[in-house]
C-alpha positions as CSV (number, residue, x, y, z in Angstrom):
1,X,-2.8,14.0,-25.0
2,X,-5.6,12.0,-24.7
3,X,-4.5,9.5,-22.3
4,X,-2.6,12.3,-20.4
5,X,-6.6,14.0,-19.9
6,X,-7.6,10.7,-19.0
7,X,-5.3,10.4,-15.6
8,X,-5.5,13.6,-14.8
9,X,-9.7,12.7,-14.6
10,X,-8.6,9.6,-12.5
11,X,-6.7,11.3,-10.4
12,X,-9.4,14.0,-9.9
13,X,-11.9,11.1,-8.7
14,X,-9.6,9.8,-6.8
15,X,-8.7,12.9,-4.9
16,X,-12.5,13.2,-4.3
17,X,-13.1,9.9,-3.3
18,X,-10.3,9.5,-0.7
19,X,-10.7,12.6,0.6
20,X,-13.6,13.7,0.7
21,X,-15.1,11.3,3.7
22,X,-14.5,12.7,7.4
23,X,-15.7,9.6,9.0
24,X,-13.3,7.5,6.9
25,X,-10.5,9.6,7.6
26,X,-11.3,10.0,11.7
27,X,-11.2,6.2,11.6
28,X,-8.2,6.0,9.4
29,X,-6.4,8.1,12.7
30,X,-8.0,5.7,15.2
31,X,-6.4,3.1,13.8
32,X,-2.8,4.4,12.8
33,X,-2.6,5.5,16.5
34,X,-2.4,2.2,17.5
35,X,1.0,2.2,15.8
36,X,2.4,5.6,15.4
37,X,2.9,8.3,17.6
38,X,4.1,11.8,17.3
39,X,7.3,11.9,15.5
40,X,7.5,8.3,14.5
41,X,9.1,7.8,11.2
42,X,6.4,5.8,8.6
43,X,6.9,4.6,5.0
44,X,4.1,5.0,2.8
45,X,4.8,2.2,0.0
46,X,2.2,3.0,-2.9
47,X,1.1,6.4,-1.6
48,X,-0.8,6.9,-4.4
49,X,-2.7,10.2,-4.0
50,X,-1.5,10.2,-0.2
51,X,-4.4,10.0,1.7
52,X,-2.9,7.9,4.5
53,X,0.0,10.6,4.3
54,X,-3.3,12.8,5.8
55,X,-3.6,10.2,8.3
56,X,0.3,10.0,9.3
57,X,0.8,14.0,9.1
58,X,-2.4,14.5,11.6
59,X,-0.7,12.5,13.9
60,X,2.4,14.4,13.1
61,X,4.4,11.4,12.5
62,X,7.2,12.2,9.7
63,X,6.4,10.3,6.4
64,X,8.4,9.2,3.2
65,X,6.1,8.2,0.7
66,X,6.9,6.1,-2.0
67,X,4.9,6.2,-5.6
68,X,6.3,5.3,-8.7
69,X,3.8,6.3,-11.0
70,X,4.9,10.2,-12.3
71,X,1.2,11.7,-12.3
72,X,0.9,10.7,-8.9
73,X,4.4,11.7,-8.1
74,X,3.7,15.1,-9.5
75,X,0.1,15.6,-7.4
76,X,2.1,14.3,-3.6
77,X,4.4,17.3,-4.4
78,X,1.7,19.5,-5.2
79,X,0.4,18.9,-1.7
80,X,2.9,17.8,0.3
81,X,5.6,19.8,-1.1
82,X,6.4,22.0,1.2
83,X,6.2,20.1,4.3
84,X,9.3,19.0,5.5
85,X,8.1,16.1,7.6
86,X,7.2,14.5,4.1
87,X,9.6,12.8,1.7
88,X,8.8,11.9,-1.5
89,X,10.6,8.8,-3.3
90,X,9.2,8.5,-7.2
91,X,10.4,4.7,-7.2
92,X,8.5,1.3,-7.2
93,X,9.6,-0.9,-4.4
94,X,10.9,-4.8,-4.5
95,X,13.4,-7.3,-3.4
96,X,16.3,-5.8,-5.5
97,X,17.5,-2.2,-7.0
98,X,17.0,-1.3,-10.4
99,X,14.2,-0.5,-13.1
100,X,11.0,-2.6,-13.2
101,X,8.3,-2.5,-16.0
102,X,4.4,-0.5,-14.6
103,X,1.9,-1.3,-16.2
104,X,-0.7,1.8,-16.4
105,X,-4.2,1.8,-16.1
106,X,-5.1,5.3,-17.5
107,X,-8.4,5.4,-15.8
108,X,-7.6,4.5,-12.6
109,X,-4.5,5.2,-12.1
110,X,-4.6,4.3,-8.4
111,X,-4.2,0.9,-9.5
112,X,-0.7,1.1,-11.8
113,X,1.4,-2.5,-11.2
114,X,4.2,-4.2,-11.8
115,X,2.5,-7.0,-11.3
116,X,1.8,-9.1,-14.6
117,X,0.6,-11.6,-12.4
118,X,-2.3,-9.2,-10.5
119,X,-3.4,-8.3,-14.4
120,X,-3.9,-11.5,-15.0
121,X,-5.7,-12.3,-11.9
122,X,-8.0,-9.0,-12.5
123,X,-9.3,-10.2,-16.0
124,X,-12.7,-11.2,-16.1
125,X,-12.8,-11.2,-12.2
126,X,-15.7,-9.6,-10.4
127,X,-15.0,-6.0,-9.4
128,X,-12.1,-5.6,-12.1
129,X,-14.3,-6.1,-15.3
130,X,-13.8,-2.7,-16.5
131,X,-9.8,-2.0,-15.5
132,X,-7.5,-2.6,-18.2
133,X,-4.0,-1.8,-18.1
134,X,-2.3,-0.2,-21.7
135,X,0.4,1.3,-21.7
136,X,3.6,0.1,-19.7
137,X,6.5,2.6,-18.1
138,X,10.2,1.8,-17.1
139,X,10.8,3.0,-13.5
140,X,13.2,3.2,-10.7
141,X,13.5,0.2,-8.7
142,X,14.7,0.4,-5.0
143,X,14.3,-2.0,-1.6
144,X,12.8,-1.2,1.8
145,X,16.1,-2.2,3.5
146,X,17.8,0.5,1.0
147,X,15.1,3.4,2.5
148,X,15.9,2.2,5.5
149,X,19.6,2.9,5.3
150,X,18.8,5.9,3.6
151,X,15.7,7.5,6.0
152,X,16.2,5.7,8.9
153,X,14.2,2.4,10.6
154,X,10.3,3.3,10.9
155,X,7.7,2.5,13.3
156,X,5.3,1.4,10.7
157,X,5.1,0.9,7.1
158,X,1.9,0.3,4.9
159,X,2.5,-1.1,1.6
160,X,-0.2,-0.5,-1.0
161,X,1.4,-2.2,-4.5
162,X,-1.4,-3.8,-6.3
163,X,-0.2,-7.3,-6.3
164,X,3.6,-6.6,-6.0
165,X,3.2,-6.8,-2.0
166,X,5.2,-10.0,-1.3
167,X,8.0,-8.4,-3.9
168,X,8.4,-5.4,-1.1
169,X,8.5,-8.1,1.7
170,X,11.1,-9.9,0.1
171,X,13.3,-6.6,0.1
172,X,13.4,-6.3,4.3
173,X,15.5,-8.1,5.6
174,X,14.7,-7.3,9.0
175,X,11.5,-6.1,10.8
176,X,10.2,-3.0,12.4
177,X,7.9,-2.4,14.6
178,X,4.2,-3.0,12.4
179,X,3.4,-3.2,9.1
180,X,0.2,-3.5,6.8
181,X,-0.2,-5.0,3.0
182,X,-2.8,-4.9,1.3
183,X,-4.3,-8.0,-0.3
184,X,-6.6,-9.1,-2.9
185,X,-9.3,-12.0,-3.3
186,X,-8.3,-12.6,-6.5
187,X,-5.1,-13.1,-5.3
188,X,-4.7,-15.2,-1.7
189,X,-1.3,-16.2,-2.7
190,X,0.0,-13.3,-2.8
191,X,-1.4,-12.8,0.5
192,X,-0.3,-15.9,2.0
193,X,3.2,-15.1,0.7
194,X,3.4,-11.6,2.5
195,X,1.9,-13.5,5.6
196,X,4.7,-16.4,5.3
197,X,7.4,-13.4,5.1
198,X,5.9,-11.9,8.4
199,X,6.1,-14.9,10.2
200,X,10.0,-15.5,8.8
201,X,10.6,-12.5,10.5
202,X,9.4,-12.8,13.5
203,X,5.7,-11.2,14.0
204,X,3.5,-12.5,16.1
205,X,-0.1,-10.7,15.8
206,X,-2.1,-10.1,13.0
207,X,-5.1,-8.4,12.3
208,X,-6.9,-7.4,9.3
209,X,-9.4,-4.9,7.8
210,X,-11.5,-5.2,4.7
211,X,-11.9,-2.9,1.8
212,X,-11.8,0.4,3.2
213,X,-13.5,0.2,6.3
214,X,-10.9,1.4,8.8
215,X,-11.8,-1.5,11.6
216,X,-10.4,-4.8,12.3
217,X,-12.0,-7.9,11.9
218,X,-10.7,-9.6,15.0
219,X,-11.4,-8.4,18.0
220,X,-7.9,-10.1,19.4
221,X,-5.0,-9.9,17.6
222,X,-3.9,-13.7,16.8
223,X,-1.4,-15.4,14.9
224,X,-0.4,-16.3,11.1
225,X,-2.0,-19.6,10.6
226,X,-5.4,-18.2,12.1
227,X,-4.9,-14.9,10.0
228,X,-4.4,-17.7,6.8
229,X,-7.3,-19.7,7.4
230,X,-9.4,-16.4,7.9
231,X,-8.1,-15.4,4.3
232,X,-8.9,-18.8,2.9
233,X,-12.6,-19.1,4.0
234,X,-13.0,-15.0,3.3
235,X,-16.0,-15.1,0.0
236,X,-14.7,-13.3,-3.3
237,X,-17.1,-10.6,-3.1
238,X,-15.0,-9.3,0.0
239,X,-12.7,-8.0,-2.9
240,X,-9.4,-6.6,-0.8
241,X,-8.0,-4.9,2.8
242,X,-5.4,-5.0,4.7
243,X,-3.4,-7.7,7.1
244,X,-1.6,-6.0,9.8
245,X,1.6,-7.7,11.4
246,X,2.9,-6.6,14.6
247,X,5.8,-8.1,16.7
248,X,4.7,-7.7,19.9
């Protein structure tokens, strides 16, 4: 009971801290436009409490939205329910089907992984001193190439996984249109595994944005060594953001 009144707190800050912000979410639109239009079809890997749903829907893009975790499940279906242009997959994503271990952080539960790998990167590390991750949850395992046969090929997917990115990436097979991962500074090689994936197959420009600022860093796109070397020299107190890949 206890732990279960501890989420739902997390989830309540959360909600309040990602969408609460006009500005952030006028910029988050800017920049989706540049890769979704009106009807587009957009997976949402690691919605979490579906703020960039916001984003897609106010575009009027049609979403499926993947979260694992079942408190965050349960709050997408409390508001996105009823819309029809959003589909809701309670599944973690990776490079094969099945059941996966996710490990809970009952605080913040924005930041659930199945990641042993990004817990262990996050103890002791600046930013992370006070997450901690107790209690662990078997879930449903699926692929992005298996949405894809199942939803349809979309013009953009974001994947949001807390460490697990390069896991998704090894799942597709083949590439859409533009993508985004998120990536760490406590983990680079994570991030220069998702990068190394995107080049395999076949994108061309990158871009990136930092923490949650909504605005790329380069004013061109350029390429996945330049992208690489920009993550390398990038200081640790930069924390996280996102690398965007597109193929043309």
């Amino acid at each position: 009971m206890l732990d279960a009144l501890r989420t739902a707190r997390g989830v309540v800050r959360s909600l309040r801290i990602y969408y609460g912000d006009k500005e952030r979410g006028a910029a988050m639109d800017r920049l989706y436009r540049r890769f979704v239009r009106r009807g587009d079809l957009v997976f949402d890997i690691g919605a979490h409490v579906g703020d960039r749903i916001a984003a897609f829907r106010r575009i009027e893009a049609r979403v499926v939205a993947i979260e694992p975790q079942p408190a965050l499940a349960r709050t997408l279906r409390l508001i996105y329910g009823r819309d029809p242009n959003v589909t809701i997959e309670a599944a973690a994503v990776g490079r094969r089907s099945g059941s996966v271990d996710l490990n809970l952080n009952v605080d913040n539960p924005t930041v659930a992984t199945a990641s042993a790998d990004f817990i262990h990167a996050a103890a002791g590390a600046a930013g992370w001193e006070e997450q901690a991750w107790t209690d662990t949850l078997r879930v449903p395992l699926t692929t992005v190439d298996v949405l894809i046969e199942k939803h349809g090929l979309p013009a953009f997917i974001k994947i949001d996984v807390e460490g697990f990115e390069a896991e998704v990436l090894a799942g597709l097979s083949r590439p859409v249109p533009a993508l985004s991962f998120e990536f760490t500074t406590i983990q680079r090689d994570v991030a220069q595994k998702c990068t190394d994936r995107c080049d395999a197959l076949g994108y061309a420009r990158f871009n990136a944005a930092l923490g949650e600022s909504q605005r790329f860093v380069h004013a061109d796109w350029t390429d996945a060594g330049a992208i690489s070397r920009w993550l390398a020299e990038l200081p640790g107190s930069a924390n996280s953001g996102d690398i965007y890949a597109a193929l043309s």
